[in-house]
DRENTORKOL-3810 file (N, C-alpha, C; in nm, 4 decimals):
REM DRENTORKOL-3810
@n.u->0.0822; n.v->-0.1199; n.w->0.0000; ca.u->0.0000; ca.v->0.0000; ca.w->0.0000; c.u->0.0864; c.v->0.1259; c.w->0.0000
@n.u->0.2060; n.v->0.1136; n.w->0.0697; ca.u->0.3244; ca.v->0.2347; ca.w->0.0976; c.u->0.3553; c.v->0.2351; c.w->-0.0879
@n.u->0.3595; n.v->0.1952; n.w->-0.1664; ca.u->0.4052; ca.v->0.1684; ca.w->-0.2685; c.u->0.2996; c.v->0.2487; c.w->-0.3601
@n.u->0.1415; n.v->0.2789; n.w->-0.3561; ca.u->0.0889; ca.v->0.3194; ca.w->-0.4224; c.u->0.0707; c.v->0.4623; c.w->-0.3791
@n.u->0.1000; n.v->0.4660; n.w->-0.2765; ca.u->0.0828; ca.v->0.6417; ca.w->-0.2563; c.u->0.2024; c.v->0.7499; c.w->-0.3002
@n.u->0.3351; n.v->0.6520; n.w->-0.2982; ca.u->0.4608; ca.v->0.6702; ca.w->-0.3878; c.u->0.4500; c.v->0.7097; c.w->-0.5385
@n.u->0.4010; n.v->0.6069; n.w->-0.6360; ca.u->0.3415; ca.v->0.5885; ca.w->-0.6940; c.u->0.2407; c.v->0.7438; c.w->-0.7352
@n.u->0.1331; n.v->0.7529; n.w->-0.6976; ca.u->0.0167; ca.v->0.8450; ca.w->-0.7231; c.u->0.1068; c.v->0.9662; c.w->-0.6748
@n.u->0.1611; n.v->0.9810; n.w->-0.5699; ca.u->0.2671; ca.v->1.1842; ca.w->-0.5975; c.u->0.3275; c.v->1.1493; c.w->-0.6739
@n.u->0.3865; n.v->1.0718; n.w->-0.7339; ca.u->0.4776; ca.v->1.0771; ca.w->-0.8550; c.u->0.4238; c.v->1.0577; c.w->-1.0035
@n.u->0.3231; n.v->1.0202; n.w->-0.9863; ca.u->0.2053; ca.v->1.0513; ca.w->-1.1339; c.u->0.2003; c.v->1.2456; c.w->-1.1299
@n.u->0.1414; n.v->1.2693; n.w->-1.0348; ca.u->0.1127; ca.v->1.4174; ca.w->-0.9765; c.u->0.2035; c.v->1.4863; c.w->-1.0378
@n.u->0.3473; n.v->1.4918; n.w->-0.9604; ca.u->0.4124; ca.v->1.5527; ca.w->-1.0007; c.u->0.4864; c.v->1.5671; c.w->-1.1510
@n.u->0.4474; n.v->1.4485; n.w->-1.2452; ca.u->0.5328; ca.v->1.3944; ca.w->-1.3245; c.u->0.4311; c.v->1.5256; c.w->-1.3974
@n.u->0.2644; n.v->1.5071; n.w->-1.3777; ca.u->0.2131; ca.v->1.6342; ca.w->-1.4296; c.u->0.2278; c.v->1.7617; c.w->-1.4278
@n.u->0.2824; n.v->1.7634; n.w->-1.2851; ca.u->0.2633; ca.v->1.9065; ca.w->-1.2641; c.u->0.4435; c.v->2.0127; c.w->-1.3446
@n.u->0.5140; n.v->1.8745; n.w->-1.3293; ca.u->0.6344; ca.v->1.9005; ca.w->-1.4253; c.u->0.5766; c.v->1.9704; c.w->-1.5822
@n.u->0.5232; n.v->1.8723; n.w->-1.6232; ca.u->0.4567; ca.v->1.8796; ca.w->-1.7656; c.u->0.4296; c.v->2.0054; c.w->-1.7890
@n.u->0.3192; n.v->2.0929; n.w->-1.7078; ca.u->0.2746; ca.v->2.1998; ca.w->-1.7309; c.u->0.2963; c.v->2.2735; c.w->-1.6744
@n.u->0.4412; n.v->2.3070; n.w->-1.6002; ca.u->0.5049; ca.v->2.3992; ca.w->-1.5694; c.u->0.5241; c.v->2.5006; c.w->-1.6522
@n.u->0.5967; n.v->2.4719; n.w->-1.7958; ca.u->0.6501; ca.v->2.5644; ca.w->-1.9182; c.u->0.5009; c.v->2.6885; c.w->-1.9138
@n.u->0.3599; n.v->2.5850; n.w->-1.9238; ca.u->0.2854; ca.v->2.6514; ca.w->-1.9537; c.u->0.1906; c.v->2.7385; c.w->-1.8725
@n.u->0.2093; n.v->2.6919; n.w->-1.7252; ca.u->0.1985; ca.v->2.8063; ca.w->-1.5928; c.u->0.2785; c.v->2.9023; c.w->-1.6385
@n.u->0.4405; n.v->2.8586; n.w->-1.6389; ca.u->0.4916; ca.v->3.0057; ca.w->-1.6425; c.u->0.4704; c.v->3.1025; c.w->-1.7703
@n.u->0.3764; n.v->3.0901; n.w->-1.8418; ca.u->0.3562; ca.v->3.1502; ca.w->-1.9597; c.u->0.2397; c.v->3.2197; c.w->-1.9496
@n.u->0.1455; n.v->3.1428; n.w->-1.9142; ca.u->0.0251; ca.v->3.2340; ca.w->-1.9187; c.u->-0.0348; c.v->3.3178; c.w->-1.7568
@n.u->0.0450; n.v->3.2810; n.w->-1.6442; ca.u->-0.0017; ca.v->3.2707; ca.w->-1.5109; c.u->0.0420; c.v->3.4457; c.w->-1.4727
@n.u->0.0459; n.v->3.4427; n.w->-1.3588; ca.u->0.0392; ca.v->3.5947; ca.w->-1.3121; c.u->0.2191; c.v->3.5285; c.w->-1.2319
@n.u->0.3088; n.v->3.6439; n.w->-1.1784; ca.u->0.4330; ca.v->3.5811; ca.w->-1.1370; c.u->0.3758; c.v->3.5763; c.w->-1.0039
@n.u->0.2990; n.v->3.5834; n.w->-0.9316; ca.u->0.2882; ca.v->3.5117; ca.w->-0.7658; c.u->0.1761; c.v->3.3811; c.w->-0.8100
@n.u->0.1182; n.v->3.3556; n.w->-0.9019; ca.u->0.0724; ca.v->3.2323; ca.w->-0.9578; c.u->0.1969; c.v->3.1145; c.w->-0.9775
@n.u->0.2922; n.v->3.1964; n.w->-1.0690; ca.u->0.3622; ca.v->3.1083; ca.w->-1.1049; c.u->0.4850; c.v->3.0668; c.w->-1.0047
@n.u->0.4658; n.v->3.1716; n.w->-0.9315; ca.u->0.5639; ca.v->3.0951; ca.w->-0.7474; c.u->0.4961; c.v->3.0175; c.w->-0.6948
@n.u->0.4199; n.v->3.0606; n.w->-0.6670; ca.u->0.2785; ca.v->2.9375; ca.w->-0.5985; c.u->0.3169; c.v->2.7904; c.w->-0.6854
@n.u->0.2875; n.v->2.8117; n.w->-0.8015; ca.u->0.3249; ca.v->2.6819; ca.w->-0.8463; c.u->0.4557; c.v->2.6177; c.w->-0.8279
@n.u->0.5711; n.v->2.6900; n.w->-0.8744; ca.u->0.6946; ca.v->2.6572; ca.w->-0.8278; c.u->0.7068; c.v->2.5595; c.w->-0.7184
@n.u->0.6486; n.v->2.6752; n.w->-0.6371; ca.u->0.6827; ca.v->2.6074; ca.w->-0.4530; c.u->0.5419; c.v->2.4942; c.w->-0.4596
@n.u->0.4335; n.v->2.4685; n.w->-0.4969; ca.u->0.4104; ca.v->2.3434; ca.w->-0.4457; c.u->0.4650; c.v->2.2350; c.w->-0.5653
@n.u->0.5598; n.v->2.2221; n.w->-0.6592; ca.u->0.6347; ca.v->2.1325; ca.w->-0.7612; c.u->0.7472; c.v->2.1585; c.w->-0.6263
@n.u->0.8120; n.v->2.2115; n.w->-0.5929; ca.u->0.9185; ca.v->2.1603; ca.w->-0.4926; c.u->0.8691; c.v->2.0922; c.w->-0.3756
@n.u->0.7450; n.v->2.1014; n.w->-0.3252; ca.u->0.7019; ca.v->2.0326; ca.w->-0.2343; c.u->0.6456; c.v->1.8980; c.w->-0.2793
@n.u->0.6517; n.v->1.8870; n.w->-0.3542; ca.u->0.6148; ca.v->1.7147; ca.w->-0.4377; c.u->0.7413; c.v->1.6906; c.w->-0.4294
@n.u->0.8551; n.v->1.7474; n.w->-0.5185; ca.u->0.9706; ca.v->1.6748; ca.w->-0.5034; c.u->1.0044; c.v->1.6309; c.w->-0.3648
@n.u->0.9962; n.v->1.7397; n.w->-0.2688; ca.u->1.0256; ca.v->1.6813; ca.w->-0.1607; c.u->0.9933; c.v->1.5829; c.w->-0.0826
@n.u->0.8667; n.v->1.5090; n.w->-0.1086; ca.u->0.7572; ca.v->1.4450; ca.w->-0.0487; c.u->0.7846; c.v->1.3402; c.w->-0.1052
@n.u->0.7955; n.v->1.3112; n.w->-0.2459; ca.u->0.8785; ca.v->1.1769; ca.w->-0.2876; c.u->1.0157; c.v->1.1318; c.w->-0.2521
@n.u->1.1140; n.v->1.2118; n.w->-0.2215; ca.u->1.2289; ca.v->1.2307; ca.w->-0.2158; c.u->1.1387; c.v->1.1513; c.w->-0.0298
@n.u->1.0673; n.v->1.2404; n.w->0.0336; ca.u->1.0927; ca.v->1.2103; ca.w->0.1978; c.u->1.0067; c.v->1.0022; c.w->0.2265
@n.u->0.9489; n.v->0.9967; n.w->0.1287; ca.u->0.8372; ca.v->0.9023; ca.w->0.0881; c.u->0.9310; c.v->0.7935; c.w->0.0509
@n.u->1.0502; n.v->0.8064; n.w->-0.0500; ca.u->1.1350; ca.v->0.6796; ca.w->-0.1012; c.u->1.2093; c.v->0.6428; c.w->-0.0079
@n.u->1.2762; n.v->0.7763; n.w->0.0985; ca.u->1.3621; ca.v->0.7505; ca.w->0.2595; c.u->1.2989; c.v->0.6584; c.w->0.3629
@n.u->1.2078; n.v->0.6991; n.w->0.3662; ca.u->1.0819; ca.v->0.6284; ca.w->0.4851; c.u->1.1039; c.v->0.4795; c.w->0.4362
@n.u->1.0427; n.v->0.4548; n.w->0.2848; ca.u->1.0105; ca.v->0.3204; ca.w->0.2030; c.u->1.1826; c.v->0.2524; c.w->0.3016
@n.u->1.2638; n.v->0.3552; n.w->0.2365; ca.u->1.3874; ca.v->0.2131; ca.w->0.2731; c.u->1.4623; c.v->0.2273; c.w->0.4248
@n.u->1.3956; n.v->0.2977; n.w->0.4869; ca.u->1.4119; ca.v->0.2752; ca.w->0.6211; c.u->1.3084; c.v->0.1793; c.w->0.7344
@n.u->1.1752; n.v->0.1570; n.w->0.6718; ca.u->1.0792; ca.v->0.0778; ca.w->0.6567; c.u->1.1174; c.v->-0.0071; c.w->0.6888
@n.u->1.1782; n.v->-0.0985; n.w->0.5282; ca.u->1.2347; ca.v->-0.1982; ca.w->0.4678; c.u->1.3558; c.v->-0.2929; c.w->0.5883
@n.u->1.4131; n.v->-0.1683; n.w->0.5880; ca.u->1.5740; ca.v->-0.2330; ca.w->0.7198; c.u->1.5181; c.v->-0.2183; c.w->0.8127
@n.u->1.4239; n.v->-0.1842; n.w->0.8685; ca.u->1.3617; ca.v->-0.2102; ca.w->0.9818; c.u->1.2658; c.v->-0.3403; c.w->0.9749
@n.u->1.2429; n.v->-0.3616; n.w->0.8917; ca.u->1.1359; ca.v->-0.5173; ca.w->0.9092; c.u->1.2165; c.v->-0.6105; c.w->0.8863
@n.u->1.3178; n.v->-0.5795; n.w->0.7535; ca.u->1.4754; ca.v->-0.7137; ca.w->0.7442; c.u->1.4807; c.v->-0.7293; c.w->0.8723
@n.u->1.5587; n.v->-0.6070; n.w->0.9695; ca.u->1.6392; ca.v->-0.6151; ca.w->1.0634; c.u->1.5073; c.v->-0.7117; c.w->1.2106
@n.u->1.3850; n.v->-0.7014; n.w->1.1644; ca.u->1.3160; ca.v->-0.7526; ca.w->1.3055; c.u->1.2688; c.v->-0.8873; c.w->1.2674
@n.u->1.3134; n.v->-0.9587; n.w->1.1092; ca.u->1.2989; ca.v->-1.0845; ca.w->1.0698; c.u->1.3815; c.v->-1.1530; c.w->1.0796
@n.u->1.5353; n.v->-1.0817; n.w->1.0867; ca.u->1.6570; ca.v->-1.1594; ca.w->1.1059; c.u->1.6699; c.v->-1.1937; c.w->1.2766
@n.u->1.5614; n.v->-1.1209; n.w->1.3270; ca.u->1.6130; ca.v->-1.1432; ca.w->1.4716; c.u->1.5601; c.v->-1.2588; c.w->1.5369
@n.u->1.4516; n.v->-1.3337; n.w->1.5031; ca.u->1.4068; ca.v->-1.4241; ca.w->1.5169; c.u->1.4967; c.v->-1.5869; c.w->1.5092
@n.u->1.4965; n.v->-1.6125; n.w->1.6169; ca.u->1.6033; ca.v->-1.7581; ca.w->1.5893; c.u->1.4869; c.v->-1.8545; c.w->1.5842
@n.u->1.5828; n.v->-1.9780; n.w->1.5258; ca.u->1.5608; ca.v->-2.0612; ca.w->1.4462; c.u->1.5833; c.v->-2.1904; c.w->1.5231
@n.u->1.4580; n.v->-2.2448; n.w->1.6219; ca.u->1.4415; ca.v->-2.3688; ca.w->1.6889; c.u->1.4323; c.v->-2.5177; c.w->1.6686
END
């Protein structure tokens, strides 16, 4: 499920990349900051979203390896 919400901001943003050129063309310039800054806040959110995923990850390895073997 951690995998599809990864996933869906990164559809998002892959859009909101897309039509950046064309915000900054037709938009007003505190429109087109507004946009700016929430496209850096997607980046960031995937960027904080893929950290989590693999700190997750070594945390469930690390509490499966701990289990001995009777």
């Amino acid at each position: 499920m951690r995998l599809v919400w990864l996933a869906a901001i990164s559809v998002l943003t892959v859009v909101m990349a897309v039509f950046t050129p064309h915000v900054l063309r037709t938009e007003s310039t505190g429109k087109a900051a507004a946009w700016l800054f929430m496209l850096a806040c997607a980046v960031a959110a995937i960027a904080a979203f893929i950290r989590a995923e693999l700190l997750l990850r070594r945390l469930e390895g690390d509490t499966h390896s701990d289990v001995s073997e009777t």
